[in-house]
N, C-alpha and C positions, 0 to 999 in steps of 0.2 A: 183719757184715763187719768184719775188722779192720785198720788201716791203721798200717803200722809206722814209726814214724820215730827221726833220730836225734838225740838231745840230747846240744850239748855240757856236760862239768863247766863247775864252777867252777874246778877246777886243771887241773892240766897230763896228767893220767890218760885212759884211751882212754873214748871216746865210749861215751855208755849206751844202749843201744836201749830205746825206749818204746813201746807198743802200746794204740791209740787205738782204740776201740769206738766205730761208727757206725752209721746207719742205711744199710742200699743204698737204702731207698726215697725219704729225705730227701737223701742225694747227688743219684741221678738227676735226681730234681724241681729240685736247683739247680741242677747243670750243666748242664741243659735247659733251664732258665730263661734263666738266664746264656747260654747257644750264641743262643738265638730274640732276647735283645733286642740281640743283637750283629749278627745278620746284619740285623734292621728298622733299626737305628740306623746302621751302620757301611756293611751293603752292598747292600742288596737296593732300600729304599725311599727316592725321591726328596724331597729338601725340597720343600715348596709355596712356598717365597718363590721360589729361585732355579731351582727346576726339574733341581737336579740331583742325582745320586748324590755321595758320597763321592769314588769313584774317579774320578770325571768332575771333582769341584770340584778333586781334588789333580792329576791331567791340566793342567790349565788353568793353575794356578795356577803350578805348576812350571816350565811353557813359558814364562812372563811372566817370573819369576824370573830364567831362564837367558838372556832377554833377547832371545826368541825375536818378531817382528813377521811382519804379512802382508807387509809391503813388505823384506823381508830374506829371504835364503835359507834354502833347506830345509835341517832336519839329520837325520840317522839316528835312523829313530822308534827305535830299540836305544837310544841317545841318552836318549831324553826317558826311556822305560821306566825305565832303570836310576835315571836321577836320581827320578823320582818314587818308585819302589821304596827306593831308600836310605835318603829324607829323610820319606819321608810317609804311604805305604802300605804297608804290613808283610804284605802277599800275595805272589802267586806275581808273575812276569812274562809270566805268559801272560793273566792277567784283566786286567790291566794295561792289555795290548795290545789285549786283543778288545775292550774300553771305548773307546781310541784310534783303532780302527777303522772302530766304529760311528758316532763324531760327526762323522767323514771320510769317510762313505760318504754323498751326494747322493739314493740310492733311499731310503736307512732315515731321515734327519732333514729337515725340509722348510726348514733353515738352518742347513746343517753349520758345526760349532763349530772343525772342526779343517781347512787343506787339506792332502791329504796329495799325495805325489807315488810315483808307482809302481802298481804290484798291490794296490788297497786292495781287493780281489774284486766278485766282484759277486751276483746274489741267486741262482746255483745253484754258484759255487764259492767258495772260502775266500780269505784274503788273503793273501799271499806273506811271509814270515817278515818278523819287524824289522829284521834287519840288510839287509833288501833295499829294504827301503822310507822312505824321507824324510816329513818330516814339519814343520807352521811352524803357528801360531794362525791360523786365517781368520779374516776382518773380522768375523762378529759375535761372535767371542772377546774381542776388545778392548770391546766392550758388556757384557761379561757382567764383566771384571774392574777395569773403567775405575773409579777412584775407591778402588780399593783400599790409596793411600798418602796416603789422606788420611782419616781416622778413621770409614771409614762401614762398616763393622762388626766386628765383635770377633774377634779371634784367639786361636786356641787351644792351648794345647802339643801335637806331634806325637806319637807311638807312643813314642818313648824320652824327653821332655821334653828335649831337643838344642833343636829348635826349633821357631816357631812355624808356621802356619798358620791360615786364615781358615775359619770355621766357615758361612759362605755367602758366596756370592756378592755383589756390590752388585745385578747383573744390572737391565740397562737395560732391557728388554724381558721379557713373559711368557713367559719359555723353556719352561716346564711344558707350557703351550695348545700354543705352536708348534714345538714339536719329540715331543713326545709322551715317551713312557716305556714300559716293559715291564719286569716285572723279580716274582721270589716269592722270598717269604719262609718264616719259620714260622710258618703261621696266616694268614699275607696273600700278595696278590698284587695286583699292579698290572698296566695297561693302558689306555694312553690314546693317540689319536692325534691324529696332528700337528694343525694348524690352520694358516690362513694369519694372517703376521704383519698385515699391512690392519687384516682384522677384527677381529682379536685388540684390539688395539690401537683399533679406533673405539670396541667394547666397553667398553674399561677406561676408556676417557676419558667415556663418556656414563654409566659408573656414578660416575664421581667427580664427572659434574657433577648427576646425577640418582639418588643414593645408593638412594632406593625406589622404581626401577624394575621392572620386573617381568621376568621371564625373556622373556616374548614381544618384550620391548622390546629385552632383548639380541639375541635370536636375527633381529631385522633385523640387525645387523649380524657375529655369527657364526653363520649359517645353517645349518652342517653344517660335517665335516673337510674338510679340502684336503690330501690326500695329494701325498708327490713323486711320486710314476707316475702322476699324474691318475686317468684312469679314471671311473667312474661309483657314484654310490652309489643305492641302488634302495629308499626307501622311509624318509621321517621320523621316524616317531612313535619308536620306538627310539632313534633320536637326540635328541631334546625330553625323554626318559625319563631318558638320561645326565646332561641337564645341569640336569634338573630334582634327582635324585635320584645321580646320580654313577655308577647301574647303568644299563646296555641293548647294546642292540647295532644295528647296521647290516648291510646287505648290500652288497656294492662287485660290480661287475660287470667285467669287462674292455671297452675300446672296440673296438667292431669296425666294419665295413662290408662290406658285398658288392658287389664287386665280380670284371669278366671275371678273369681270371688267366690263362687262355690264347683262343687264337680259338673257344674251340667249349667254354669250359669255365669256370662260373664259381665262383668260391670265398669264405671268409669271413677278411679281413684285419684280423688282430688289430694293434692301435699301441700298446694301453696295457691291461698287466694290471691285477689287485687288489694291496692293498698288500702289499710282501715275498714277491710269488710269481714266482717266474722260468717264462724259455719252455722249460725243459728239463723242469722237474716238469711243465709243463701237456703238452708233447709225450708224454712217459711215459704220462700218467694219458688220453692220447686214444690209446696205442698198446693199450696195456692192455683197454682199452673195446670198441676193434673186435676186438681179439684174440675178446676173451669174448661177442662178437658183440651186447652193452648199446648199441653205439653204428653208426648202419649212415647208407651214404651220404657216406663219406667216403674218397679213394684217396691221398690222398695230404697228409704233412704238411712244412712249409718253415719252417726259420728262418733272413730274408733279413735279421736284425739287425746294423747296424753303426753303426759310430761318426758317421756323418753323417747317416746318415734315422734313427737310433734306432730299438726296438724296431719289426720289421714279421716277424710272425708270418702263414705264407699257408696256409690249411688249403684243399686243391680239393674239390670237392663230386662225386660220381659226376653223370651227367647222368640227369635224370628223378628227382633229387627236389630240394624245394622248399629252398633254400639256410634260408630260415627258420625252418623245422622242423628242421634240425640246428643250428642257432645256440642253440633251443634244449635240442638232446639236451645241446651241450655244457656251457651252463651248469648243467645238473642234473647231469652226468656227469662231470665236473670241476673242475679249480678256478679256471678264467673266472669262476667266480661263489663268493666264500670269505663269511664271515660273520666280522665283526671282533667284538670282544666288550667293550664299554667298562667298565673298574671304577677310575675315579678315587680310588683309595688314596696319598698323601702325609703325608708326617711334618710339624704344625703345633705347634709349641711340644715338639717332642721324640714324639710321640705320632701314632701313623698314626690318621689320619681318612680317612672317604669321604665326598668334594667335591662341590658342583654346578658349575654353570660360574660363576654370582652368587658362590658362596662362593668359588674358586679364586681367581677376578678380585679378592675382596676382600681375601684375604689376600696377594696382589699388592698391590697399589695402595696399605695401611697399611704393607706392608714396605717401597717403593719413598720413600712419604713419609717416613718413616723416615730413609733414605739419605740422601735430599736434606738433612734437618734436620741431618744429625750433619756431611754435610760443606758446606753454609753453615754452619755451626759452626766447622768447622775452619780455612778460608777465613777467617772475619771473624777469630779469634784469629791466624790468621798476616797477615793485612795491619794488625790492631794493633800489632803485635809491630813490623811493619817501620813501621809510621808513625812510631813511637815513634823507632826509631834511625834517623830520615828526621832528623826536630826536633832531635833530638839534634846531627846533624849541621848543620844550619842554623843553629844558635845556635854551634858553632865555627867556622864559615866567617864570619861575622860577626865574631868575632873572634880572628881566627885567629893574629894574631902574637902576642896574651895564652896563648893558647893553647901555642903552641911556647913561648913563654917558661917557662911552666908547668913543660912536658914536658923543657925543656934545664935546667933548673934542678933539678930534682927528683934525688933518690937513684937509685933502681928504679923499676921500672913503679907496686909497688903504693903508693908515696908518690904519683907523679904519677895514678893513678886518684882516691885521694882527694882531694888539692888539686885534682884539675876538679872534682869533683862538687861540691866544699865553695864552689868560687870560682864556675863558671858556674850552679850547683843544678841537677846532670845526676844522673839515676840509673845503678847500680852498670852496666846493662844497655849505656846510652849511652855512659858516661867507658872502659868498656872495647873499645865499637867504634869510640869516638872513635883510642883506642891503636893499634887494628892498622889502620888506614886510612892505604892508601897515598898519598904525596903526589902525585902526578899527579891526584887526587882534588879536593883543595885548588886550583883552579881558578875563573874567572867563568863558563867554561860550565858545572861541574858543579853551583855554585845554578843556576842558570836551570834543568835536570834534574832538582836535588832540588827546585825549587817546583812545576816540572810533574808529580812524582811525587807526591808530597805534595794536592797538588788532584784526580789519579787515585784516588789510598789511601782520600780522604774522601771522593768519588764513590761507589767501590764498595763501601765501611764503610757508608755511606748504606741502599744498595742492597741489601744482605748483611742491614742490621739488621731494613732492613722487609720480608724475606722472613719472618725469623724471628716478628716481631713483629705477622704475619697469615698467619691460617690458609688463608684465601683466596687468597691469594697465591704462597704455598706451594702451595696444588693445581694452581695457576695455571702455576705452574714444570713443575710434575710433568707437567702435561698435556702441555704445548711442550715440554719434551725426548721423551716420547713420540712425539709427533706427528713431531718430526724423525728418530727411529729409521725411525718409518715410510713416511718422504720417502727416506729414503737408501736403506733393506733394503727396502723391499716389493715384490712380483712378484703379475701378475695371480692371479687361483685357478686353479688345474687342473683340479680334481676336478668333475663335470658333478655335481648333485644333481636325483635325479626323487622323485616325489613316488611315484608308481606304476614296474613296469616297463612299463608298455602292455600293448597283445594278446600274452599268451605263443602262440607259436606250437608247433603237437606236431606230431606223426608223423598225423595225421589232417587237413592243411591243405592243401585242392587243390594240385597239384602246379601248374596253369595257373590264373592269376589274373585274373579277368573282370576285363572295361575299363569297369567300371563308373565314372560321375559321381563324379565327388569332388570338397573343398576340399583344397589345401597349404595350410599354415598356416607363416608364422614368427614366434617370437616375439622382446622384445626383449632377453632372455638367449640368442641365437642358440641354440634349439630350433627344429627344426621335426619337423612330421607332417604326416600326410590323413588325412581323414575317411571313413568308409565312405558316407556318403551327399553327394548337393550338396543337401539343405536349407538354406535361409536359417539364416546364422549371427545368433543375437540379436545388438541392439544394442548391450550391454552388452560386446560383446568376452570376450574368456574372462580370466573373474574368479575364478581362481585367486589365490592372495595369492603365488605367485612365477610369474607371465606376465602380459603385456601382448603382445597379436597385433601387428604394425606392417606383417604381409602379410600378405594372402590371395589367391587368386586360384582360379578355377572352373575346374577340368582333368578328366580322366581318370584313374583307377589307373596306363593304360600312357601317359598323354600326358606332357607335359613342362612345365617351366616356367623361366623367365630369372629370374637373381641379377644385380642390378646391382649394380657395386661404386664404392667413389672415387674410381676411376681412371679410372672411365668405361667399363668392359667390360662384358658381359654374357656368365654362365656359363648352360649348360645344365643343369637338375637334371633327372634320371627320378623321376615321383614313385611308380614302384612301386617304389624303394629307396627311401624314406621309411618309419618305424615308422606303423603305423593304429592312431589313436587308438578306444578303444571308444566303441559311440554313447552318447550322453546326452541327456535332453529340455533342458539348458537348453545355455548357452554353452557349448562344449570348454575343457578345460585341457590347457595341452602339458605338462604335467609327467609325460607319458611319453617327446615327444618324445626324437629324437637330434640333437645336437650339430651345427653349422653344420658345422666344423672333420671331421665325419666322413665329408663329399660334397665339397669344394674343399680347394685347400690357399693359402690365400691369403697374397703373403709381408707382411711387415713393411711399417708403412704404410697398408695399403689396408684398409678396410673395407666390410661386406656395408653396402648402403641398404637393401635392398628385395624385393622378388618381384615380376614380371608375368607375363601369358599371354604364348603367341609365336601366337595368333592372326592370322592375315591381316587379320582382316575388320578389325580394330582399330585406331581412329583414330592409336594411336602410343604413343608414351612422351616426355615433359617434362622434360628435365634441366635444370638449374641448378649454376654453379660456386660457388665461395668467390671469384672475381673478377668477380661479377653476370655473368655469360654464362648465356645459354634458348638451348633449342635444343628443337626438335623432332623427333624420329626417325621417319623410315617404317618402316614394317613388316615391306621387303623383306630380313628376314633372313637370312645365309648356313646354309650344314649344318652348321660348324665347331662345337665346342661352348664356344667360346670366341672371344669377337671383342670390337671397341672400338665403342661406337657414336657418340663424340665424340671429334672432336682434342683437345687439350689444349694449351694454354700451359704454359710452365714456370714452373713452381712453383702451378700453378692446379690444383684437386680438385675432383671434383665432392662436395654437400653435401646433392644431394635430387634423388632420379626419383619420377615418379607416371604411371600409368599413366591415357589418356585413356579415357572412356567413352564422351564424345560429342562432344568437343572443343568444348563450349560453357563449357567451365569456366575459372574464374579460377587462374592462376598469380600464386604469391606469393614474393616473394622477404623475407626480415625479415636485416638486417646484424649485428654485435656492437654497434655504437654506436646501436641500438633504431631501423633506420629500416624502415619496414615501406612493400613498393610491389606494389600487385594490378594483375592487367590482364588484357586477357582472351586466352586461350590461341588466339582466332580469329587475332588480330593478327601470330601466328608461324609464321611457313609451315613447314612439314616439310622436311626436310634431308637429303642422305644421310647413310651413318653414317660419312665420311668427312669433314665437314664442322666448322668448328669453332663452328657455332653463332652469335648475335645478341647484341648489347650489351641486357641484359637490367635492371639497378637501376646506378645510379651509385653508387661503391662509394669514401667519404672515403680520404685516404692515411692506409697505417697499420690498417684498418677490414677485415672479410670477410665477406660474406653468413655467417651459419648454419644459416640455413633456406630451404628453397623446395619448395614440392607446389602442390599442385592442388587447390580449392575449389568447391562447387559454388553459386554465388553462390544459390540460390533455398532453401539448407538453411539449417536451426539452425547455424549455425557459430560457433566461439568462437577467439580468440587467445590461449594461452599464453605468457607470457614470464618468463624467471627471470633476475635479476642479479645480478653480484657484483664478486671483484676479480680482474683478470688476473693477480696476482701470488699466489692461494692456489692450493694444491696440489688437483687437480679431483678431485671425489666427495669434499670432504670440509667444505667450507663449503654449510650449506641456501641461505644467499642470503635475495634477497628474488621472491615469488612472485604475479603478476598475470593474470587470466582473464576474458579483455573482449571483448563479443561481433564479431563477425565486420565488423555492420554498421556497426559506429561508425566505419571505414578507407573512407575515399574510394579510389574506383579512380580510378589516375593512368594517362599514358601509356606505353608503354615507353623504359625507356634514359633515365626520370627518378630522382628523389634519393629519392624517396618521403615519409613522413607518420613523424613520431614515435612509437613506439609504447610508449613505457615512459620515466620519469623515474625516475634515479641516485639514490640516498641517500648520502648519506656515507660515503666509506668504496668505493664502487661505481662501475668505469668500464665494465661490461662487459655484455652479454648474454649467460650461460653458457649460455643454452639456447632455444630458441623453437620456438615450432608454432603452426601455422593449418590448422583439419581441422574437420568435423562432430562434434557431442554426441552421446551423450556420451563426453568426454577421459577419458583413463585414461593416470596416469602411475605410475613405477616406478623405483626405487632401480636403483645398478648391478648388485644383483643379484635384480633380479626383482621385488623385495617393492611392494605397491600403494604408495603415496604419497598423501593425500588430497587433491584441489585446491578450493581457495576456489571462492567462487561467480564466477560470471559479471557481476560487480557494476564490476569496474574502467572506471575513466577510460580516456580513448585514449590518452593523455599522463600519466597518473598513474603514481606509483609504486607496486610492490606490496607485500604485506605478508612478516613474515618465514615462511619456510618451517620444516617441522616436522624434515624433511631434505633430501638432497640428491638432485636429477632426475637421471635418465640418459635415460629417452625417454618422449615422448606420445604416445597412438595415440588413433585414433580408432573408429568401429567399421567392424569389416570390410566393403569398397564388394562 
């Protein structure tokens, strides 16, 4: 190949053409070369410090520029585009946009970067042009560039060296984990989904404090993705694979439920697909199916989606076949059920690697200290700076009429700069801000300001020095601003994680469902199932390492069973809508279970206690408030499937129902301020359900029962208690943890103060948690994971020892 070019003379004569012989095969090879590490560097692949692309860091960064906040109005994303396109990104203005888009769209990022205002689309249509649509930083944008004018990381010249820009982010938070990525390159490709910021974030903090932990030890605290469409993910080890090794994959399910849909017809009601798949591709892909005759039993399909119930997708079921058996044609037959694909690829010192989640986390956490170092850096050199012209100024206000004398007597400024310096001994810095200081300054209140200033300066110089001057300290910071991102941004998990999917149901599944015995089961991650048999559940509860049971109750496939809640109601559950767990010879695990949230809809506020039978023959049900109120309820239940079975005072919850067996059992009430009172359940006459119940424990001002069930004074019984401070953010201090047998509590009267159960440590005013139930206890993280508890060894009055983490619930084993 030969490549022609033009050389100018040395004089003033016409240009000479010269003809360059090269290889095509050594061309290709470098402009190939050269194309692939521009699109890994430039566009395709994410930094692992701040989690973000290029196009997305110069986005951000330009919006801040332009001076753009979440509490100021929207401007024309056309706006932002052009300005970023000018000054920083040398591409089209349509990738620009679709970058802009994506960090504004709530279904694609699980903590969208950008809010936008208009048609940002949604997951089956496109977003409405830029000049249509507005655009402003959402609040965790400000987290990702916050510290940016204060030396905490390096800037680099722009496309045309005009100007500069920042080459990462400071990013406060692990935007990589919790927002995810997707994006290919030449030779790579990336994929990773979101995560919840919580865990993310408990993660980072117990690797900083526990550097050689192990992955099993992360993954209590990030367990799996937490997609924005929730939804369900159907089976682990894939997951444990990703974060072991950076490759695997998952399977997401859509949430559904069955229920009636009309009088004589019932259907399967979708709320929440898999992630990034809309209800129009899934309606297509089920029209499609019955078309080709792959999917049968289905007449009819609805999307009753809108902007206040969200996602409700209603598929009717023909009558005469099993709504189960199409539940699940459709997740084989469509994309209700997709399969995510994880390949944790990010650029680490310039260079794409593939991450584990320990690794991801760690080159977080070195980058993030990092930050912090350069700007306590920055901070101590600029309040030196001003301390300096603080003194400076104090020593001429002291003597300030020398001073003017100085300054009236002198040539020019720069005569009077050096006679202060030379006469007061100020430096060049001082004798020049002494000059431009205006005289309203020169004041008796403005010392009394500059010495309270001056005592602040050497405070936080102090303060500033020995962050620097200890490494411990410094992680120390890192964690607590962590931990406050996490107090401010975090939202519960959405996403339900099973372990298995359960019994798959086929085209081969009785159509009519014998009324056979069975257990409901709920666990304390609000799963529940039934069991195909009523065999005695072991003792041990099901010892899954994400379930602890906290109900059971002995029903039928077609019987029923009551949800009591905080408010004091009781729902009806059908537990032939319930998933059937497969038999097993030892304890059940609900990690096929479905989701509380996909049989009730409970609002804000109120939460599920419990499960009971709605038996007749049954001595009743035990309630207890947060203002010491027992009550006992009859039996005689209405048909409604929804009713109160306790009045309620204002502002009073109920905080523990237990269902009686023989009503010879102790009721226990235990407060926050550790006061523990049993008594015995004869003592409390049964009540209607109209009734607001009995002066049940004396409850100090200030103080609120947390506990109350029902004991069977002649078992193994043990007391649980855990403490801590009323003022730390809950699920995130372990506490201190005590497990003291049952009988060391005197049974008192009702409507007394009751018996001390737990002594405060330092630092401790509060009971975060308690229980009183049969051995053996089994207790669980908020998400599920076992917890190990101490022995049965505590004082009645002792304090306990420190916890390994933090309790959400104790169960005991299923009555």
């Amino acid at each position: 190949m030969a490549r022609k070019t033009l050389t100018p003379p040395a004089d003033d004569s016409d240009f000479v053409e010269r003809i360059v012989d090269i290889d095509v095969e050594d061309e290709m090879q470098g402009a190939y070369l050269e194309y692939a590490v521009s699109v890994i560097h430039s566009r395709a692949l994410p930094d692992a410090r701040d989690g973000l692309k290029p196009v997305q860091r110069r986005i951000l960064y330009s919006m801040s520029e332009m001076g753009l906040r979440p509490d100021r109005g929207h401007v024309k994303s056309s706006r932002v585009v052009g300005d970023v396109m000018g000054k920083y990104h040398p591409h089209g203005d349509s990738a620009i946009y679709d970058a802009l888009v994506r960090m504004a769209q709530p279904f694609t990022m699980r903590l969208p970067l950008v809010d936008g205002h208009g048609n940002f689309g949604s997951l089956d249509d496109g977003p409405a042009a830029s000049r249509y649509t507005e655009a402003r930083p959402g609040a965790a944008a400000l987290l990702m560039t916050a510290g940016l004018d204060e030396d905490t990381v390096d800037f680099v010249p722009n496309y045309d060296d005009q100007l500069t820009q920042p080459g990462v982010m400071p990013a406060a938070f692990p935007n990589l984990l919790v927002n995810g990525v997707s994006g290919i390159a030449v030779g790579f490709a990336t994929n990773m989904p979101p995560h919840n910021l919580v865990e993310v974030i408990g993660a980072a903090r117990h690797l900083m404090a526990n550097p050689t932990c192990s992955l099993d030890d992360l993954m209590k605290f990030v367990p799996g993705p937490d997609l924005p469409q929730g939804g369900r993910v159907v089976g682990l080890e894939g997951i444990r694979d990703a974060y072991l090794t950076g490759k695997g994959s998952f399977r997401t399910r859509a949430t559904s439920r069955i229920e009636k849909v009309t009088a004589r017809r019932q259907g399967i009601v979708v709320t929440e697909l898999p992630y990034l798949v809309g209800p129009e591709k899934v309606i297509e892909k089920i029209k499609d199916a019955v078309q080709s005759k792959k999917l049968q039993g289905i007449s009819d399909v609805k999307d009753l989606t809108d902007r206040k119930h969200g996602l409700r997708l209603v598929i009717e079921v023909k009558n005469g076949f099993n709504p189960d058996a199409v539940l699940e044609q459709l997740y084989k037959l469509t994309p209700m059920e997709d399969a995510f694909h994880i390949n944790n690829v990010a650029l680490v010192d310039g260079q794409p690697r593939t991450l584990g989640l320990k690794d991801l986390l760690k080159v977080y956490i070195d980058f993030r200290i990092e930050v912090v170092r350069r700007r306590t850096e920055y901070r101590l050199g600029k309040r030196k700076d001003r301390l300096h012209l603080v003194e400076g100024l104090l020593i001429a206000i002291v003597d300030i009429d020398e001073v003017i004398q100085v300054i009236r007597t002198s040539d020019d400024a720069g005569v009077a700069k050096a006679r202060l310096i030379d006469v007061f001994d100020l430096s060049d810095a001082q004798a020049t801000y002494i000059l431009d200081l205006q005289l309203r300054r020169l004041t008796k209140f403005s010392r009394v300001e500059l010495e309270s200033e001056k005592s602040e300066l050497e405070r936080q110089i102090e303060e500033l020095e020995a962050i620097l001057g200890d490494e411990r300290l410094l992680h120390k910071t890192v964690s607590t601003e962590l931990a406050d991102v996490a107090k401010s941004h975090g939202t519960p998990r959405r996403t339900v994680l099973l372990e298995s999917p359960g019994v798959p149901a086929t085209t081969s599944t009785p159509l009519e469902v014998a009324d056979d015995p069975c257990w409901v089961l709920l666990s304390s991650t609000g799963l529940m199932a039934r069991t195909t048999s009523d065999e005695p559940i072991p003792a041990d509860g099901a010892r899954s390492r994400h379930d602890a049971i906290i109900g059971a109750v002995r029903t039928t496939a077609r019987g029923e069973v009551g949800l009591v809640t905080s408010r004091g109601r009781l729902l009806r559950l059908s537990a032939l809508e319930l998933p059937m767990l497969p038999p097993t010879n030892g304890a059940p695990s609900l990690s096929g279970g479905a989701p509380l949230a996909a049989y009730v809809d409970l609002p804000r506020g109120e939460e599920p206690l419990t499960i009971v039978s709605l038996a007749a023959d049954s001595p009743g049900i035990a309630l207890g408030t947060a203002q010491g109120v027992v009550k006992r309820v009859t039996t005689d239940y209405p048909g409604r499937n929804d009713f109160e079975l306790i009045g309620l005072k204002d502002g009073d919850e109920v905080v523990g129902a237990a269902e009686l067996r023989t009503g010879t059992e102790d009721l226990v009430f235990i407060t926050s301020d550790a006061q523990l009172l049993r008594f015995g359940a004869a003592i409390v006459r049964p009540q209607g359900r109209a009734a607001g119940g009995m002066a049940g424990i004396k409850v100090a001002a200030g103080q609120r029962a947390v506990f109350f069930g029902a004991v069977d004074p002649d078992a193994d019984a043990v007391v649980v208690t855990s403490s801590g401070s009323s003022g730390a953010l809950p699920g995130t201090e372990p506490g201190s943890l005590k497990v003291t047998p049952y009988a060391e509590y005197p049974a008192k009267g009702r409507a007394t103060g009751g018996v001390r159960c737990h002594r405060f440590l330092r630092g401790e005013d509060t009971l975060v948690l308690a229980w009183a139930g049969a051995t053996p206890a089994r207790a669980a993280g908020g998400n599920g994971v076992a917890v190990e508890l101490p022995e049965a060894t505590g004082r009645r009055d002792g304090s306990g020892v420190a916890a390994r983490s933090p309790i959400a619930r104790v169960a005991g084993p299923p009555r």
